[in-house]
C-alpha atoms as an extended CHARMM CRD file, in Angstrom:
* protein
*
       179  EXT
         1         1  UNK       CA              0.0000000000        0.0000000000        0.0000000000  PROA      1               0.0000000000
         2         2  UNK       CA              1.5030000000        3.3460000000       -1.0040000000  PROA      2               0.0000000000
         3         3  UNK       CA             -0.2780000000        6.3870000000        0.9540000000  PROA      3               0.0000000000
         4         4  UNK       CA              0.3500000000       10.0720000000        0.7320000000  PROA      4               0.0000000000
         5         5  UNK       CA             -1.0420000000       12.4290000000        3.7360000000  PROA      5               0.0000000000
         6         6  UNK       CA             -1.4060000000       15.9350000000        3.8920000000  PROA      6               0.0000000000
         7         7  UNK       CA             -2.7630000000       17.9450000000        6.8220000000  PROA      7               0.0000000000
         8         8  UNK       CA             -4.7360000000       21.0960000000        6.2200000000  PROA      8               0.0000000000
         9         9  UNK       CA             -4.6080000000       24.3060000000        7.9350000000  PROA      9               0.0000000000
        10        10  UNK       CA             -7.6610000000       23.5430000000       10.3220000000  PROA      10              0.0000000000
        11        11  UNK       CA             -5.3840000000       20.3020000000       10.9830000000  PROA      11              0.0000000000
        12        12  UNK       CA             -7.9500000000       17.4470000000        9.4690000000  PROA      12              0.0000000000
        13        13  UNK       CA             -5.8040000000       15.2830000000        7.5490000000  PROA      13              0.0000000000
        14        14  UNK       CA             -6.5370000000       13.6730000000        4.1490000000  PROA      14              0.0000000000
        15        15  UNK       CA             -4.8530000000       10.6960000000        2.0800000000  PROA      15              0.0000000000
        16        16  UNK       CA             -3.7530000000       10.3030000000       -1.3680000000  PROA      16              0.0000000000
        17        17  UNK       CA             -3.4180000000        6.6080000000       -2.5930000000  PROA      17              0.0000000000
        18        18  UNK       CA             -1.9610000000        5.1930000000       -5.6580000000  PROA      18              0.0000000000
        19        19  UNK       CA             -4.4330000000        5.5420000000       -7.9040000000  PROA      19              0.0000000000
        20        20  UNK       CA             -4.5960000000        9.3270000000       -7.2890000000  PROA      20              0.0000000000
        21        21  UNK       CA             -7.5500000000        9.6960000000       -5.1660000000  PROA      21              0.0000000000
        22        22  UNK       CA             -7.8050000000       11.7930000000       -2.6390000000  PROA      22              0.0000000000
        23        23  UNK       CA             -9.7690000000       11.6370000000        0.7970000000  PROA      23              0.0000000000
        24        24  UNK       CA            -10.2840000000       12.8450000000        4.3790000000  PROA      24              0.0000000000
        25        25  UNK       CA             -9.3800000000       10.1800000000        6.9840000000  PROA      25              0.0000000000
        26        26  UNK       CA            -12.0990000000        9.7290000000        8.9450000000  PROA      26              0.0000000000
        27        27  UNK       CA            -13.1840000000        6.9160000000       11.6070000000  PROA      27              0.0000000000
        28        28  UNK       CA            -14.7760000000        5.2030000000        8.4640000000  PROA      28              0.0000000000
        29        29  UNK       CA            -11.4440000000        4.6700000000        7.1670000000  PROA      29              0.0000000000
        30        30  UNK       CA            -10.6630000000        1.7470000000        8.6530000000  PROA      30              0.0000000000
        31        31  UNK       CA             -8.4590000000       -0.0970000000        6.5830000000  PROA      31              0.0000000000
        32        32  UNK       CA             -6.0760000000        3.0290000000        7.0460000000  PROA      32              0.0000000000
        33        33  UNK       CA             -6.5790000000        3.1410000000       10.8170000000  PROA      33              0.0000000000
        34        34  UNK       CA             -6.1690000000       -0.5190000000       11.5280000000  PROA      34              0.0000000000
        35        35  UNK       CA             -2.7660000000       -0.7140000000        9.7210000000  PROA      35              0.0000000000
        36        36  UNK       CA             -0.9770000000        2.7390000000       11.0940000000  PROA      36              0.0000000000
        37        37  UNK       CA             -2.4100000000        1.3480000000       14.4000000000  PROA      37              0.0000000000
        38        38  UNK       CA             -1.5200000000       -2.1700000000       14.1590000000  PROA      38              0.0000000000
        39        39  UNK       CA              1.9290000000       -0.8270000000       12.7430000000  PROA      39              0.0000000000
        40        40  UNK       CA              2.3290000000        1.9470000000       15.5260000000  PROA      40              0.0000000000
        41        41  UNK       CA              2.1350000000       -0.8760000000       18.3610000000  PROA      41              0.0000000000
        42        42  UNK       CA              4.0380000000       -3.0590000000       16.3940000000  PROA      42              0.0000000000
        43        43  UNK       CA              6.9080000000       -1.0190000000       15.3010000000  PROA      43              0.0000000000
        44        44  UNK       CA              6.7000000000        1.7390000000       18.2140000000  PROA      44              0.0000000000
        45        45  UNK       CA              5.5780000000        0.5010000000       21.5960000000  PROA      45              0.0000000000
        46        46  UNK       CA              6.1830000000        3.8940000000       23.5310000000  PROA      46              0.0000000000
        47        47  UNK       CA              4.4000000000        5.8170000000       20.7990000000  PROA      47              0.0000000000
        48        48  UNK       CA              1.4380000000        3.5130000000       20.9930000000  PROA      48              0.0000000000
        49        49  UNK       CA              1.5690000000        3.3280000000       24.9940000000  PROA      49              0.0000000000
        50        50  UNK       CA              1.2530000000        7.5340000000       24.6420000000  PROA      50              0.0000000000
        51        51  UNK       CA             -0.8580000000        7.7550000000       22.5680000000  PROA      51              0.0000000000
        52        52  UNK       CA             -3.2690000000        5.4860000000       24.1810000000  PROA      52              0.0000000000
        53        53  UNK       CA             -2.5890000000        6.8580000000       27.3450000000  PROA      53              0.0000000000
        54        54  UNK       CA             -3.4020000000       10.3360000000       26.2400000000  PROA      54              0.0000000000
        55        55  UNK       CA             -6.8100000000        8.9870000000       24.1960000000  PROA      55              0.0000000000
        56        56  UNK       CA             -7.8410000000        6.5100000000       27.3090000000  PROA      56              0.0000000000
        57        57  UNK       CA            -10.9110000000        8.4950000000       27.9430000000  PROA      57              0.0000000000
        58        58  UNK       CA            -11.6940000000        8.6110000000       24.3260000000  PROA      58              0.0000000000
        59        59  UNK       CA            -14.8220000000        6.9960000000       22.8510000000  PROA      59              0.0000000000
        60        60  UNK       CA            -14.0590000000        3.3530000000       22.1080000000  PROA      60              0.0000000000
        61        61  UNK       CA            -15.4550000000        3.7520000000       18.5760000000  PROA      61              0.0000000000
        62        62  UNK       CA            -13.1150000000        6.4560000000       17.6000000000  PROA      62              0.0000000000
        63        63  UNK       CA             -9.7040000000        5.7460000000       19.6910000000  PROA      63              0.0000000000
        64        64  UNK       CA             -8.0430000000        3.8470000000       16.9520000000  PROA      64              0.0000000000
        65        65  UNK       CA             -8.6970000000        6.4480000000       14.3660000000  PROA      65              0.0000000000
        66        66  UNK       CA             -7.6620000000        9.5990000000       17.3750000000  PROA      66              0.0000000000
        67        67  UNK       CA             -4.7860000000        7.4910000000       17.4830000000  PROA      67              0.0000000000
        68        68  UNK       CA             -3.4840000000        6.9830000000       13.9310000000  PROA      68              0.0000000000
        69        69  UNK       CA             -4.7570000000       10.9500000000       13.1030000000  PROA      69              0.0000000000
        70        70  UNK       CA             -2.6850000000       12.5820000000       16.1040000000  PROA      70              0.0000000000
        71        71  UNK       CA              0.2850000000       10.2010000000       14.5760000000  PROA      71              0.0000000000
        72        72  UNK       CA              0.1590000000       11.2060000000       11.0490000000  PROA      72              0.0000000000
        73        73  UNK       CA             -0.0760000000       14.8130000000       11.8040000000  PROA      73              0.0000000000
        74        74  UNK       CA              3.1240000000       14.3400000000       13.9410000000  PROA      74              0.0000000000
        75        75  UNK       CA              4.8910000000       12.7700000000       11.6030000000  PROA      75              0.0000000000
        76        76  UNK       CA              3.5780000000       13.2350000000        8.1300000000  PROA      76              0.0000000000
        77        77  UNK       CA              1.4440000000       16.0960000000        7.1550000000  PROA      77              0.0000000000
        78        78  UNK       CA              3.8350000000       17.5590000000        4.5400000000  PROA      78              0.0000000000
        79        79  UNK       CA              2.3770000000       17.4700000000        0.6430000000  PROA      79              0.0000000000
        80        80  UNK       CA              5.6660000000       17.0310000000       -0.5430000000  PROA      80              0.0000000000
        81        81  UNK       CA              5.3280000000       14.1180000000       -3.7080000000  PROA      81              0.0000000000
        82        82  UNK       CA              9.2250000000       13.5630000000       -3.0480000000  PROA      82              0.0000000000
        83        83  UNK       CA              7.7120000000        9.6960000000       -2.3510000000  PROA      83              0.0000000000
        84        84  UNK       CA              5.0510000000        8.2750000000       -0.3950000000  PROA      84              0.0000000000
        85        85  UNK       CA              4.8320000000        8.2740000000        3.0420000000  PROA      85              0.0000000000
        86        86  UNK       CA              3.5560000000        4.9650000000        3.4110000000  PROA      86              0.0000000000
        87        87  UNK       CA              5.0740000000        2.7420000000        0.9770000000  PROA      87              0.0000000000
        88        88  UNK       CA              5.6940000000       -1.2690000000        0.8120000000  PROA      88              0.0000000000
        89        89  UNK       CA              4.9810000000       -0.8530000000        4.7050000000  PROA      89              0.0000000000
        90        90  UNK       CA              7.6740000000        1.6260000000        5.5180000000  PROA      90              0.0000000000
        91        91  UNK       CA              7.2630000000        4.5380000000        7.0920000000  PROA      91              0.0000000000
        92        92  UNK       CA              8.8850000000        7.4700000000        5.3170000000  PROA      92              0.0000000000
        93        93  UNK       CA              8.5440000000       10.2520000000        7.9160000000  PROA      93              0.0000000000
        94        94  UNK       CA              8.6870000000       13.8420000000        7.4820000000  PROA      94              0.0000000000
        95        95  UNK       CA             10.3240000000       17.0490000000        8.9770000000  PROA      95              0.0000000000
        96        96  UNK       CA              6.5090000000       18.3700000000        9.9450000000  PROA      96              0.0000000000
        97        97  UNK       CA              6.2700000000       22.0760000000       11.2950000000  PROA      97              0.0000000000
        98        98  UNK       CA              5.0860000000       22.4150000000       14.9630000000  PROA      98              0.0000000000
        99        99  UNK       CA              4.9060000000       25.3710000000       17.2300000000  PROA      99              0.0000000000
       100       100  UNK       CA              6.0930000000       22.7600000000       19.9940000000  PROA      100             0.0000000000
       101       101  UNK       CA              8.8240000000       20.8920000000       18.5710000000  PROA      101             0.0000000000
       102       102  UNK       CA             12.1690000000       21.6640000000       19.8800000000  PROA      102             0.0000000000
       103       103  UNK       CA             11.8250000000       22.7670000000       24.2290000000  PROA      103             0.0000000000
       104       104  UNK       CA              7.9240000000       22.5150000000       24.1860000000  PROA      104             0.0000000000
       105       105  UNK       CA              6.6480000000       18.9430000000       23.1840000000  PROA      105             0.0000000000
       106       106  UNK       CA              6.6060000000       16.3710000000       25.4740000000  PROA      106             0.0000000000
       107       107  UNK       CA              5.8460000000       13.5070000000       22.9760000000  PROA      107             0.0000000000
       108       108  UNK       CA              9.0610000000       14.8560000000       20.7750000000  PROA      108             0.0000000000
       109       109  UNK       CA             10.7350000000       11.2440000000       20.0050000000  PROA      109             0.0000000000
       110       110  UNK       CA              8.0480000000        9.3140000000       21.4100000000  PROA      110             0.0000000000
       111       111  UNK       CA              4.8320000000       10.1650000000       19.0790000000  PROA      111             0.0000000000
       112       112  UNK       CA              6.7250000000       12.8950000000       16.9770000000  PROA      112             0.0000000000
       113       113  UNK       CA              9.8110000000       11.2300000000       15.7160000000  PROA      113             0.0000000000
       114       114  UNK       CA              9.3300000000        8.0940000000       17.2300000000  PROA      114             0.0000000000
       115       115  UNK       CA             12.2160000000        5.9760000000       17.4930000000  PROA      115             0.0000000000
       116       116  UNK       CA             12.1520000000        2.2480000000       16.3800000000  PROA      116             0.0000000000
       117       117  UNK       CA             12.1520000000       -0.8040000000       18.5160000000  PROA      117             0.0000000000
       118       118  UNK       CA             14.4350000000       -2.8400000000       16.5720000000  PROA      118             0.0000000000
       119       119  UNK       CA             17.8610000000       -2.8990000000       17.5680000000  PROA      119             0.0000000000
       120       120  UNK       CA             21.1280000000       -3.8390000000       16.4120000000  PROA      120             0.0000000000
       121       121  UNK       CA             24.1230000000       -6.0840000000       18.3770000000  PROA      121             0.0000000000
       122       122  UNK       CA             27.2570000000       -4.0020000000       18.0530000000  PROA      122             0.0000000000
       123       123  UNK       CA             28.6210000000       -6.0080000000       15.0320000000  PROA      123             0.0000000000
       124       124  UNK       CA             25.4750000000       -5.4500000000       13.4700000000  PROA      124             0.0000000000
       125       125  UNK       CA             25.7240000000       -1.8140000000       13.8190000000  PROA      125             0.0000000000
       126       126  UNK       CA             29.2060000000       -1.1940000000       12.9910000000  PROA      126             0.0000000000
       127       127  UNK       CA             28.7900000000       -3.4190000000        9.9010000000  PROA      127             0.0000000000
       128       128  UNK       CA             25.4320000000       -0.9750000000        9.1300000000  PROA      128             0.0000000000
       129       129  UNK       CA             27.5220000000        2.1020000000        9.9230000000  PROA      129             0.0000000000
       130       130  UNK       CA             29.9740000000        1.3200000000        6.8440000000  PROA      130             0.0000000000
       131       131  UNK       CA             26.9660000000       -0.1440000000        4.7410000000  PROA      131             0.0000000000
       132       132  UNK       CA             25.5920000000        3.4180000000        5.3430000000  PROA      132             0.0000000000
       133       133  UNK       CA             28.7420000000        4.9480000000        4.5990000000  PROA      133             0.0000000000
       134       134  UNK       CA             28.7170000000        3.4150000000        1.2930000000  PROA      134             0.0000000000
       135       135  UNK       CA             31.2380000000        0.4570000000        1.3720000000  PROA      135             0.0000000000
       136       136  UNK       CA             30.4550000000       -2.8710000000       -0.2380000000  PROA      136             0.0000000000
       137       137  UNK       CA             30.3560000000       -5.7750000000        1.4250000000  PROA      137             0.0000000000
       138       138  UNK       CA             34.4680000000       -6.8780000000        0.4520000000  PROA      138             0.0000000000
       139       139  UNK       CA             35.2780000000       -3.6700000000        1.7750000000  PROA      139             0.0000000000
       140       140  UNK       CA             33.4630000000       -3.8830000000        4.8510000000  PROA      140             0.0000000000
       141       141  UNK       CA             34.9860000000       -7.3010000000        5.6670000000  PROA      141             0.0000000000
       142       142  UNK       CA             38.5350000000       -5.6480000000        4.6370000000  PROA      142             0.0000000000
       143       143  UNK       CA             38.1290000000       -2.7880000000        6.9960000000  PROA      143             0.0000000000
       144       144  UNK       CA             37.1720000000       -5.1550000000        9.8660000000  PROA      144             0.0000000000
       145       145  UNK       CA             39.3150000000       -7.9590000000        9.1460000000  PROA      145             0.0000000000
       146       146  UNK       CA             36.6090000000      -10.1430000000        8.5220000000  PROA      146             0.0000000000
       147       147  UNK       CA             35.5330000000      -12.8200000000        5.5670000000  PROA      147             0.0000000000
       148       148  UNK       CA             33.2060000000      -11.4960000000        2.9940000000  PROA      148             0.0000000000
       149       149  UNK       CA             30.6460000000      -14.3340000000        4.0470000000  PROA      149             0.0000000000
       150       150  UNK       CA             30.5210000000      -13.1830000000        7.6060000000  PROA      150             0.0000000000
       151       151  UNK       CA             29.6370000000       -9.4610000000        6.4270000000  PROA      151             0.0000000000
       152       152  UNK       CA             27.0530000000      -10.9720000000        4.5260000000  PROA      152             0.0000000000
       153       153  UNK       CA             25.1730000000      -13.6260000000        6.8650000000  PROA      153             0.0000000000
       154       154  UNK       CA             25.4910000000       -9.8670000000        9.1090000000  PROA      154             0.0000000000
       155       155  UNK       CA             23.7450000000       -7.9750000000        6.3570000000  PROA      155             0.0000000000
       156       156  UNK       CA             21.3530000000      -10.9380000000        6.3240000000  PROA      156             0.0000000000
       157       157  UNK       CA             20.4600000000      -11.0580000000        9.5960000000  PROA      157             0.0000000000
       158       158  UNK       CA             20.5190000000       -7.2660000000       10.0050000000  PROA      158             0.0000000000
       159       159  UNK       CA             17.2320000000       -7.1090000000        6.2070000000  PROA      159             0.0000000000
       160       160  UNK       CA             15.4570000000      -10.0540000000        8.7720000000  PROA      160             0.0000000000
       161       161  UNK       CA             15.5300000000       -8.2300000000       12.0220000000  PROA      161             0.0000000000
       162       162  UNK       CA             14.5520000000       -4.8440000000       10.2510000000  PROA      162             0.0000000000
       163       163  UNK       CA             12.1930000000       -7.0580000000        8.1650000000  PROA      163             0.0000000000
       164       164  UNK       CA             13.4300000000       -5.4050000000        4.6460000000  PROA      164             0.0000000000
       165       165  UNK       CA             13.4860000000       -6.8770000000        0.9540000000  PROA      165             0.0000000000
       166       166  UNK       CA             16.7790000000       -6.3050000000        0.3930000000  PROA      166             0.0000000000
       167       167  UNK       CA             20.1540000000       -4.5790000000        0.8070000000  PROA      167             0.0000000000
       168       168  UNK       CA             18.8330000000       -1.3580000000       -0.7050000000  PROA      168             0.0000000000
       169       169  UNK       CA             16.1890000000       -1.0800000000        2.0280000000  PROA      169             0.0000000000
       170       170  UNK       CA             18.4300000000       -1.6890000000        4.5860000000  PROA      170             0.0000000000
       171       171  UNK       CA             19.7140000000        1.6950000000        3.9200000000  PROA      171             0.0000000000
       172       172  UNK       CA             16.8040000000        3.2580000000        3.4560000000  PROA      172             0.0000000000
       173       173  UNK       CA             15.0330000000        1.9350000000        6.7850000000  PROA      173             0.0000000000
       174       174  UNK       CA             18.2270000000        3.0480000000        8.8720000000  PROA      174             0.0000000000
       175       175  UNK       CA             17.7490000000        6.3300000000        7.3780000000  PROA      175             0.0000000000
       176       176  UNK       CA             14.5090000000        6.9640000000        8.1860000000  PROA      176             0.0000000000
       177       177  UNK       CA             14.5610000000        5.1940000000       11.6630000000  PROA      177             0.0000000000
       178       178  UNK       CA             17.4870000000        7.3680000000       13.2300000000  PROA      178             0.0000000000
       179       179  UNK       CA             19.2560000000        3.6850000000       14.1390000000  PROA      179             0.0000000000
């Protein structure tokens, strides 16, 4: 699924999918809520344990969709078309302007830039840092005195735990995850 949002000035937020149609997200919108939800808890416990501490109170019929709403506004209401900001079930979050981010939020890096739950051993990171820094995988195992085959059963297990296609996403979900 490949989802563009946009948040308007009065702060109701809308979704453009694939096919070029766009819509408000409402509590209707279920298949949208259940997935950011589902993928929220999933992906970022302490965002999801905020958020539904701050909602407890809410109706029970519309706490899911509170939920995903106050989420995407945190971290996605840019129009920008550079790419999607849901795309093959990655998250590609967004620089979005607040009058509270910096001294002033108290969910900054919890709901607003929420940081991931997967992390890496220490091999696994240092062999990510170089990935990162562009060096292939002979050159990573030449820097660290290592074989070539143990870089790559790293790199392996480093696309599993982040659950990533390939190489090329590995990269890209370290990116966008601040690992």
């Amino acid at each position: 699924m490949e989802i563009e949002f946009r948040t308007n000035s009065r702060g109701e937020v809308f979704y453009e999918t694939e096919d070029g149609e766009s819509k408000r997200l409402t509590k209707f919108s279920t298949e949208i809520i259940d997935r950011m939800v589902s993928a929220i808890q999933e992906r970022y416990p302490a965002a999801y344990a905020r958020l539904a501490k701050l909602y407890t109170k809410a109706d029970p019929t519309e706490r899911k969709f509170i939920m995903a709403e106050r989420f995407i506004r945190c971290n996605f209401g840019s129009d920008d078309y550079m790419h999607y900001d849901i795309e093959d079930e990655t998250f590609n979050f967004e620089e979005v302007k607040c009058p509270l981010r910096g001294k002033f939020c108290p969910d900054e890096n919890v709901i607003c830039k929420p940081k991931s739950i997967f992390h890496l051993g220490k091999e696994e990171q240092i062999t990510a840092d170089l990935y990162m820094k562009g060096l292939s995988m002979y050159e990573i195992a030449e820097k660290l005195g290592k074989k070539p085959s143990t870089v790559k059963v790293q790199l392996f297990k480093i696309r599993h735990k982040l659950g990533v296609k390939n190489c090329h996403e590995i990269l890209k979900y370290l990116r966008l995850s601040n690992l």
